[in-house]
N, CA and C atoms as a LAMMPS dump frame, in Angstrom:
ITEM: TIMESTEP
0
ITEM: NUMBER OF ATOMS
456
ITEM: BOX BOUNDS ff ff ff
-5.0000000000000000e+02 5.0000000000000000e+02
-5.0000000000000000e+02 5.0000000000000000e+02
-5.0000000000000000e+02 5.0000000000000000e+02
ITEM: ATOMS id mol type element x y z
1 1 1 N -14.481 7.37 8.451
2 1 2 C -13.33 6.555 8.08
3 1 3 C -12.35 6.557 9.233
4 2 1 N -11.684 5.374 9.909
5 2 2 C -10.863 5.223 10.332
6 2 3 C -9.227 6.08 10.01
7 3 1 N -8.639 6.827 11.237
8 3 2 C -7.595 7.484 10.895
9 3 3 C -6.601 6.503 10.76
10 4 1 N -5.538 6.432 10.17
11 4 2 C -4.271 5.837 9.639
12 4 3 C -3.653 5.673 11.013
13 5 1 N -3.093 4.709 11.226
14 5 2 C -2.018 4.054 12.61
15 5 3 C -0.344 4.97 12.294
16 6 1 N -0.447 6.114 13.173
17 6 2 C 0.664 6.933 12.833
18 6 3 C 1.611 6.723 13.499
19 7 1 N 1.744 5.175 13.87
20 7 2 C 2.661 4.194 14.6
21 7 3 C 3.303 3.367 14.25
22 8 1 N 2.648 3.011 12.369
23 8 2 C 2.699 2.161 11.543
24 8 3 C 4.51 2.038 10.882
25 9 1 N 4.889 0.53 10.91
26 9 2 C 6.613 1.087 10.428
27 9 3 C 6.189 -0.202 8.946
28 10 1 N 7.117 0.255 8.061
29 10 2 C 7.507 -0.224 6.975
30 10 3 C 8.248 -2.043 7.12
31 11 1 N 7.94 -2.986 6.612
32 11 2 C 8.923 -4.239 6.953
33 11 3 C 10.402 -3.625 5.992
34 12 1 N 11.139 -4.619 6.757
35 12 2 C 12.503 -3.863 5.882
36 12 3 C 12.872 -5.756 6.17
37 13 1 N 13.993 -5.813 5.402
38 13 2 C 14.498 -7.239 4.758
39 13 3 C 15.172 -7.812 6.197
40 14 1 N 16.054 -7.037 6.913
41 14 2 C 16.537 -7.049 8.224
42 14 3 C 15.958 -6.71 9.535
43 15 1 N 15.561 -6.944 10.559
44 15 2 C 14.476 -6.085 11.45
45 15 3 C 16.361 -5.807 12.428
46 16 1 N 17.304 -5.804 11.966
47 16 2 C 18.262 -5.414 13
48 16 3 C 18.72 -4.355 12.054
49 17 1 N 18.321 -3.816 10.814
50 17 2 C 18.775 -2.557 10.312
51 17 3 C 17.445 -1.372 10.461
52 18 1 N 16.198 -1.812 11.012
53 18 2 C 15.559 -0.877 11.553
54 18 3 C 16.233 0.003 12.17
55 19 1 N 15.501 1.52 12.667
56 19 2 C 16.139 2.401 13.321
57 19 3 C 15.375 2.095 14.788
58 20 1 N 16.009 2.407 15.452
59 20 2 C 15.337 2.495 17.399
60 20 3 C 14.167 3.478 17.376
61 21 1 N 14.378 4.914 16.617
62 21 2 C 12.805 5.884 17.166
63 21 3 C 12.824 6.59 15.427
64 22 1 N 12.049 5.234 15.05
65 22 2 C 11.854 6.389 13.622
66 22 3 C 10.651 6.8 13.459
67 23 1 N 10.89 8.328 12.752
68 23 2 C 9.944 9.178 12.786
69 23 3 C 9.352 8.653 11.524
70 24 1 N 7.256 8.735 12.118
71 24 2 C 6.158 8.24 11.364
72 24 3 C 5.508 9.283 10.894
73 25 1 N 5.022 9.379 9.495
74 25 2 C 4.232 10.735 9.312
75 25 3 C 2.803 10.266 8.921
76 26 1 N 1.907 10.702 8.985
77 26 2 C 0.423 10.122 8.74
78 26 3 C 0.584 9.986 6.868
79 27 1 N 0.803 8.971 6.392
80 27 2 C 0.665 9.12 4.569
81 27 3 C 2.314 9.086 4.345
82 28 1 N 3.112 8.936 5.086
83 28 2 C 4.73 8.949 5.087
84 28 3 C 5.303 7.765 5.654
85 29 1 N 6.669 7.536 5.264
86 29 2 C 7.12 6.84 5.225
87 29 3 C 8.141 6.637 6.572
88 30 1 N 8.167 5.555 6.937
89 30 2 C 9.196 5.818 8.439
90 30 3 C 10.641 6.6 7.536
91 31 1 N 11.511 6.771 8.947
92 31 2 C 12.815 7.186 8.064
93 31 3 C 13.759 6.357 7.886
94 32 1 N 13.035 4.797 7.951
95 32 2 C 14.012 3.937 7.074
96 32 3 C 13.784 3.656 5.654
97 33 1 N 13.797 2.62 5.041
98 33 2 C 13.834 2.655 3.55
99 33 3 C 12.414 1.836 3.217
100 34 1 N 11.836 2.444 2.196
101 34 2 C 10.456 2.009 2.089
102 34 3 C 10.457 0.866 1.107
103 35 1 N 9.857 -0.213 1.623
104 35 2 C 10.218 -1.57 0.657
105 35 3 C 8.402 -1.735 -0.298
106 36 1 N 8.257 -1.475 -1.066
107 36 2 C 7.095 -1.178 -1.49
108 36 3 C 6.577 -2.671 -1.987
109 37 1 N 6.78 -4.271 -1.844
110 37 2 C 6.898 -5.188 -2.528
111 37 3 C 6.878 -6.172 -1.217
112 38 1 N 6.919 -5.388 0.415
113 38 2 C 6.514 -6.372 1.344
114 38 3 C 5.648 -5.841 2.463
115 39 1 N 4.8 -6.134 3.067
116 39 2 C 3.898 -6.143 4.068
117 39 3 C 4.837 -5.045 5.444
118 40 1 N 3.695 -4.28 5.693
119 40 2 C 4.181 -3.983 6.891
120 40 3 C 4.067 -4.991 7.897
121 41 1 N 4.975 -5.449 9.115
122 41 2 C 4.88 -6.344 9.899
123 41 3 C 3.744 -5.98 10.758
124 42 1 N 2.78 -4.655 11.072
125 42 2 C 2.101 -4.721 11.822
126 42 3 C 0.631 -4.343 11.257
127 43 1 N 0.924 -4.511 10.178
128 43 2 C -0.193 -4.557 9.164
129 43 3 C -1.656 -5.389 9.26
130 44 1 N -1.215 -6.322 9.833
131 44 2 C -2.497 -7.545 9.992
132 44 3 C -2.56 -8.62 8.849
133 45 1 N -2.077 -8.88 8.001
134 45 2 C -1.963 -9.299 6.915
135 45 3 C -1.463 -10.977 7.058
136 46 1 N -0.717 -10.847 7.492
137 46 2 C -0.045 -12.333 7.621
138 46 3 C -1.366 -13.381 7.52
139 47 1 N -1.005 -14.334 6.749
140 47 2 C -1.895 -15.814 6.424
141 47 3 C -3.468 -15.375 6.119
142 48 1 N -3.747 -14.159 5.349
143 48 2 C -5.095 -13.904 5.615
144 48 3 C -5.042 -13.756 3.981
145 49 1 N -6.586 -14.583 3.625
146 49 2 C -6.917 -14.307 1.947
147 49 3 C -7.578 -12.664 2.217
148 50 1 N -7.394 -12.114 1.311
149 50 2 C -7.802 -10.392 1.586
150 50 3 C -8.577 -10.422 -0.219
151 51 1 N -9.211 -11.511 -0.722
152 51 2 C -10.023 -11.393 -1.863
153 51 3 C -11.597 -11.107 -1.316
154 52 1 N -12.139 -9.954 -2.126
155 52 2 C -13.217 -9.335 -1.247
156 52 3 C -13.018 -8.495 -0.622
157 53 1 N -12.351 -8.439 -0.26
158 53 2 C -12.333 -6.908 0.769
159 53 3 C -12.385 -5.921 0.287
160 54 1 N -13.014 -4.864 0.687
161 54 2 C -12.868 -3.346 0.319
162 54 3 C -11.477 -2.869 0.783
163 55 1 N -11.157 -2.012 -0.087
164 55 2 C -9.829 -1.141 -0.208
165 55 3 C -10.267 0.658 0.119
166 56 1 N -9.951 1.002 1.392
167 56 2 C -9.699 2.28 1.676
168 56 3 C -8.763 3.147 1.496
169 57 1 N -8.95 4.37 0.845
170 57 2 C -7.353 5.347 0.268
171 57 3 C -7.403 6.017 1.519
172 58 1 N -6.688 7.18 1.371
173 58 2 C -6.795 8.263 2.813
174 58 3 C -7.734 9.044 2.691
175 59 1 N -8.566 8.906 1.411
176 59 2 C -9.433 9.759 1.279
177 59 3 C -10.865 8.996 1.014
178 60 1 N -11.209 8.139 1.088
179 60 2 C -12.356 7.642 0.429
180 60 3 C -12.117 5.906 -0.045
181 61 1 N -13.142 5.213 -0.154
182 61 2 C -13.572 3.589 -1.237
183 61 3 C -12.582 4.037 -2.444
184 62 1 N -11.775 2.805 -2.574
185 62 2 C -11.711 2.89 -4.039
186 62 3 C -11.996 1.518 -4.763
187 63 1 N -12.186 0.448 -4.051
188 63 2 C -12.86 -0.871 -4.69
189 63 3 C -12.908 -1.821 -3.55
190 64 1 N -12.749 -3.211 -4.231
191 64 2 C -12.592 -4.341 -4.074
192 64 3 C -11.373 -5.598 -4.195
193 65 1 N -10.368 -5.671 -3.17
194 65 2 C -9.527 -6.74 -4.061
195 65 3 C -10.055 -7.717 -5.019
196 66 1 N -9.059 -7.991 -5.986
197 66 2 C -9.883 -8.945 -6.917
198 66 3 C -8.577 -10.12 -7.196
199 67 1 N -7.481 -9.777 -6.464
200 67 2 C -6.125 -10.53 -6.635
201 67 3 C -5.133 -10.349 -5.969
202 68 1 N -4.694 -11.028 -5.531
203 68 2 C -3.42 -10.641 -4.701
204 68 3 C -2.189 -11.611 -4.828
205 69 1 N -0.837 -11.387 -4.334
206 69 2 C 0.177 -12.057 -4.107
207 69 3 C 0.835 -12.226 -2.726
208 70 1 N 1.229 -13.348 -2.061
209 70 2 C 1.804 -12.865 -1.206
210 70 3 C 3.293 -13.482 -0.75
211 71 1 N 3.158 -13.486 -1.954
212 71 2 C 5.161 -14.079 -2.39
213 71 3 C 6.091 -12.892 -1.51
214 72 1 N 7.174 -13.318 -0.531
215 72 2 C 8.309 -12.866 -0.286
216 72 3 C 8.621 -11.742 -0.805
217 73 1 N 8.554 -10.615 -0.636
218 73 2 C 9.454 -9.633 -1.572
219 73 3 C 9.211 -9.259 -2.926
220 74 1 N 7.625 -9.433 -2.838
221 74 2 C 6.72 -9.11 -4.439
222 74 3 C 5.507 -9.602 -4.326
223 75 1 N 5.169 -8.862 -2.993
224 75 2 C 3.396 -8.869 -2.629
225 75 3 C 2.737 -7.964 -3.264
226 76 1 N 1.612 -8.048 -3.331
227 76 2 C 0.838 -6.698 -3.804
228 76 3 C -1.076 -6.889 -4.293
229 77 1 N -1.373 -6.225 -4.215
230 77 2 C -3.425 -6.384 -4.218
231 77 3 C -3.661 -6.054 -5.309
232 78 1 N -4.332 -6.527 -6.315
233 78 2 C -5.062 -5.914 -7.827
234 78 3 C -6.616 -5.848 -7.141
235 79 1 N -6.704 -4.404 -7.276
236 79 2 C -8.468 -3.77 -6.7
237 79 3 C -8.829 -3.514 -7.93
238 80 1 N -10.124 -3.93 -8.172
239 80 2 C -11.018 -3.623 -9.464
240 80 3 C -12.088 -2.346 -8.444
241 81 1 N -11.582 -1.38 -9.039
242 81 2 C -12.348 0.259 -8.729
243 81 3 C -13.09 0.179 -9.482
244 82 1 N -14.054 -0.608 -10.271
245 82 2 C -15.468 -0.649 -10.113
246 82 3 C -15.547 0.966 -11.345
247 83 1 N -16.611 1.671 -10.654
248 83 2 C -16.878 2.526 -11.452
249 83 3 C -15.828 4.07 -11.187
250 84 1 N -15.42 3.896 -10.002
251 84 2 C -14.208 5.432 -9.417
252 84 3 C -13.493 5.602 -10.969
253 85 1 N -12.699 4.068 -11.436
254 85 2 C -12.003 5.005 -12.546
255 85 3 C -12.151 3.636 -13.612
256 86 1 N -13.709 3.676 -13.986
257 86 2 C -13.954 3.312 -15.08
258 86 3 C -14.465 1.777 -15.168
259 87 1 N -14.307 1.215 -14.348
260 87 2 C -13.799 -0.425 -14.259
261 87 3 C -12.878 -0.838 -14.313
262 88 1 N -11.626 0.001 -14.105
263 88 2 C -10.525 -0.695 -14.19
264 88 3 C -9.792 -1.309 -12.981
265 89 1 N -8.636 -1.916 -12.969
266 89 2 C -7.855 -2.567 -11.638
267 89 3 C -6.512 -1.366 -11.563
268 90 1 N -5.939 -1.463 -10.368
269 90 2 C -5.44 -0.972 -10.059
270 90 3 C -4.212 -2.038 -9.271
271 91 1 N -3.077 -1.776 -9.462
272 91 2 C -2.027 -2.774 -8.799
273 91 3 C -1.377 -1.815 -7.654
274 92 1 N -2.112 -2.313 -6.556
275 92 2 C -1.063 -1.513 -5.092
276 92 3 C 0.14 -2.774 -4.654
277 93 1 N 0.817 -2 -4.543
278 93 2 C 1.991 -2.74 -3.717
279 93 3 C 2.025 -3.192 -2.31
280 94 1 N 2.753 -4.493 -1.85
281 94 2 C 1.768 -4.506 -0.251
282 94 3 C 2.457 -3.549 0.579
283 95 1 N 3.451 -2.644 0.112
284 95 2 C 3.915 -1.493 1.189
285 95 3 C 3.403 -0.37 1.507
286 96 1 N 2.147 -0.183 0.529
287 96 2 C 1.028 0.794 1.099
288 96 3 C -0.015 0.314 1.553
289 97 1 N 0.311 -0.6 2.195
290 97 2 C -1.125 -1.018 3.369
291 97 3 C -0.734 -0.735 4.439
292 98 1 N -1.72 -0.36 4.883
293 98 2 C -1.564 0.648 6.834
294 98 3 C -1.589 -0.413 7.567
295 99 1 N -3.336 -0.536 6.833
296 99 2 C -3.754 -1.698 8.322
297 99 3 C -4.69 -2.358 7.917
298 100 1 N -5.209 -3.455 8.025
299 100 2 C -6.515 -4.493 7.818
300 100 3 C -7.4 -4.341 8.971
301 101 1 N -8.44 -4.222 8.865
302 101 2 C -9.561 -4.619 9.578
303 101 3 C -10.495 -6.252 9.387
304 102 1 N -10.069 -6.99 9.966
305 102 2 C -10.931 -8.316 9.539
306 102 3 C -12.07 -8.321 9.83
307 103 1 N -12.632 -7.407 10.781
308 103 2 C -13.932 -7.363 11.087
309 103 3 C -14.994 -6.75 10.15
310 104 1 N -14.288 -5.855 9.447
311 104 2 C -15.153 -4.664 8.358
312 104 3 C -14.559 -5.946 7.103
313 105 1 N -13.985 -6.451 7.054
314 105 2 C -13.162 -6.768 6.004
315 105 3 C -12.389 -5.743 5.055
316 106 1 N -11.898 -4.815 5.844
317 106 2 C -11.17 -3.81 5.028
318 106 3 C -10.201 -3.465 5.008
319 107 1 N -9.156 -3.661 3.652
320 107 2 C -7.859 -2.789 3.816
321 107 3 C -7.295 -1.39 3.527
322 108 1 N -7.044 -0.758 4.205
323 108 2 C -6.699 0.609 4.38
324 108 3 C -5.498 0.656 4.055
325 109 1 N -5.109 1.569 2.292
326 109 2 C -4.007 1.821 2.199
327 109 3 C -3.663 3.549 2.698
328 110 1 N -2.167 3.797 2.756
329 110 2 C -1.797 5.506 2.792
330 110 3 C -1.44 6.197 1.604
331 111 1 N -2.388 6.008 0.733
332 111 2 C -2.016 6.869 -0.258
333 111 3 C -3.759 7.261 -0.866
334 112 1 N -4.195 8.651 -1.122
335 112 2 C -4.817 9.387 -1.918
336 112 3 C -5.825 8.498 -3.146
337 113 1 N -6.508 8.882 -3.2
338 113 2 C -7.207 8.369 -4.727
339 113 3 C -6.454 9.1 -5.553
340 114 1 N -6.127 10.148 -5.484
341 114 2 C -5.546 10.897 -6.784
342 114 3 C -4.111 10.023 -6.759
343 115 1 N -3.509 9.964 -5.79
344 115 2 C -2.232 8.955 -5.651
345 115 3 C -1.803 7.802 -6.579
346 116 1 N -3.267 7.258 -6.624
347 116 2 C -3.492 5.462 -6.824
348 116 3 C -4.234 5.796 -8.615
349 117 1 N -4.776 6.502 -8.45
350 117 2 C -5.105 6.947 -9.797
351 117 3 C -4.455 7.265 -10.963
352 118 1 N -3.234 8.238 -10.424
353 118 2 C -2.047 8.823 -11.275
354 118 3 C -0.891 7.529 -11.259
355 119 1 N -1.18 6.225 -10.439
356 119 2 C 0.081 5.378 -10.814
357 119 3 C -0.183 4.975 -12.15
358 120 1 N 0.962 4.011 -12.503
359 120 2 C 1.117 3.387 -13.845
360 120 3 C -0.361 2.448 -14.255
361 121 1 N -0.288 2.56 -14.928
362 121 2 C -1.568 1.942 -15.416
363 121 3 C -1.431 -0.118 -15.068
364 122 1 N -2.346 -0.646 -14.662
365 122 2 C -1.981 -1.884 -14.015
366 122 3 C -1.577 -2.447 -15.574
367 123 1 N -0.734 -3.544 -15.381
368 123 2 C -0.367 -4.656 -16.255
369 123 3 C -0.49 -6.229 -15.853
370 124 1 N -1.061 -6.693 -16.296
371 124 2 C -1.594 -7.898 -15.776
372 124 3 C -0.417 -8.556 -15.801
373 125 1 N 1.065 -8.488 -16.807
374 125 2 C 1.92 -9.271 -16.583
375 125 3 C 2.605 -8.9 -14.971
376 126 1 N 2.047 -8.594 -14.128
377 126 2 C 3.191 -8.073 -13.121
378 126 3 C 4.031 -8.559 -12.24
379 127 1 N 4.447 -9.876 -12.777
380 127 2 C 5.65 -10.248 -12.958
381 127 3 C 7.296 -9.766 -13.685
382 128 1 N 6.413 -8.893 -14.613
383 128 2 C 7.175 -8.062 -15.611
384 128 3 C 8.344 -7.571 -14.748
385 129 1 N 9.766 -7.459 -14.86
386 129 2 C 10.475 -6.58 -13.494
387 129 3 C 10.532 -5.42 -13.91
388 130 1 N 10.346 -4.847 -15.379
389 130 2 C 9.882 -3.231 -15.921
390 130 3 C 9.176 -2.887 -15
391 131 1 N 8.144 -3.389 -15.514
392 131 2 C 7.025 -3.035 -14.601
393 131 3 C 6.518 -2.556 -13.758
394 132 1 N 7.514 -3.882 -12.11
395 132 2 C 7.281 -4.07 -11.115
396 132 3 C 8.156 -2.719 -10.647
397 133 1 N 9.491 -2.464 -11.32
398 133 2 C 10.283 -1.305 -10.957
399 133 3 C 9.4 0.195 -11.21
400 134 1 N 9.235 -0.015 -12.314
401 134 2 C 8.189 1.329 -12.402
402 134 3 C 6.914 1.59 -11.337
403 135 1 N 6.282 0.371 -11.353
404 135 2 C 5.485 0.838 -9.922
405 135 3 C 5.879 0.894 -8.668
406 136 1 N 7.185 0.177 -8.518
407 136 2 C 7.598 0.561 -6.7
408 136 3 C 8.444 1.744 -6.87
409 137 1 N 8.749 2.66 -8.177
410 137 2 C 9.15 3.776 -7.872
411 137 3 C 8.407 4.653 -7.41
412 138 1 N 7.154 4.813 -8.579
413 138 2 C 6.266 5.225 -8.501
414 138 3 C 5.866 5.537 -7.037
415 139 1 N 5.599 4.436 -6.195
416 139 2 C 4.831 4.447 -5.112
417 139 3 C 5.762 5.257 -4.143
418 140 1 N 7.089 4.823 -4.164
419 140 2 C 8.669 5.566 -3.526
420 140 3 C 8.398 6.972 -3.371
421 141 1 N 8.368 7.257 -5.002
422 141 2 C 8.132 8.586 -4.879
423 141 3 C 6.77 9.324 -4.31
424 142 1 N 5.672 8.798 -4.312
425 142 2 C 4.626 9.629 -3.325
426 142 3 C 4.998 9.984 -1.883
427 143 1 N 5.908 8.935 -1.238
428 143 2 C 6.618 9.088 0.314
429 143 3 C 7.373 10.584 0.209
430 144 1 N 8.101 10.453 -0.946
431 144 2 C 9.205 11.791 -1.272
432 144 3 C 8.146 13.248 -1.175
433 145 1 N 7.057 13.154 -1.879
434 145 2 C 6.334 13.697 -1.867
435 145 3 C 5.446 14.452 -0.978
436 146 1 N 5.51 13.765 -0.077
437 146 2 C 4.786 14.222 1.153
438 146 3 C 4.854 15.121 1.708
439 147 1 N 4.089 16.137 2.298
440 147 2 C 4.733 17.637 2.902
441 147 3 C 5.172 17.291 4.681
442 148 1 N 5.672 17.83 4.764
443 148 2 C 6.699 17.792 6.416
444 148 3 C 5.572 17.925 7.063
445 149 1 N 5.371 16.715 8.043
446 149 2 C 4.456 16.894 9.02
447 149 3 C 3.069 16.286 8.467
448 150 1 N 3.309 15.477 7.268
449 150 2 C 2.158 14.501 6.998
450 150 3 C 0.991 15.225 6.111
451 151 1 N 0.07 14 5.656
452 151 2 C -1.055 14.293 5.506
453 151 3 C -2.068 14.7 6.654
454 152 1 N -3.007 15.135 6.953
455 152 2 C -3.882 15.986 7.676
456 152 3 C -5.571 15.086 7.317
């Protein structure tokens, strides 16, 4: 498996409220504010259908996109994990995508199977703004989570 781009920065709404040298942790969050609902700018993502693709955690496959959005400020991938956890989908947010590979056709998020596993259970309305708040906390808080000096 490809290691995570530990170069990778978060999009933020302003690129003039970025910081000049923010610190990246492998599975962490820069030390600006993590927008869990838009694309990293160096992500690879821009104008690309990403239906089909395999979805990489930091640890392993966990499916297939089977849906995506890529609305302004409430992007995000529905992966059908297949048999990992049951047949069910899973709703990632597009702020845990690292990086795309168009060649493998694969997107590589930074978060764990156990990560993506323990989120909220997907809701197909996810438009819902309950919802949508509960899972970009959710995801918020795995960054909080992280031990000093990254995943390994």
């Amino acid at each position: 498996m490809d290691r995570l781009d530990q170069n990778a920065t978060h999009a933020t709404p302003d690129p003039a409220l970025r910081a000049v040298d923010q610190d990246v942790v492998v599975g962490g969050s820069p030390a600006g504010a993590f927008n869990p609902w838009s694309y990293r700018d160096d992500a690879g993502v821009a104008g690309t259908n990403l239906i089909g693709y395999k979805v990489e955690a930091s640890d392993g496959s966990i499916g297939k996109i089977d849906g995506d959005s890529s609305e302004v400020n409430a992007s995000y991938l529905v992966v059908d994990t297949g048999p990992w956890i049951f047949g069910k989908k899973v709703m990632l947010p597009a702020g845990t995508v690292n990086h795309v590979d168009h060649d493998e056709q694969k997107v590589y998020v930074d978060r764990s199977k156990d990560q993506i596993k323990a989120a909220p259970e997907y809701d197909e309305t996810a438009s819902d703004p309950a919802y949508r708040d509960k899972l970009g906390g959710y995801y918020n808080d795995t960054y909080a989570a992280t031990p000093p000096g990254g995943l390994r």
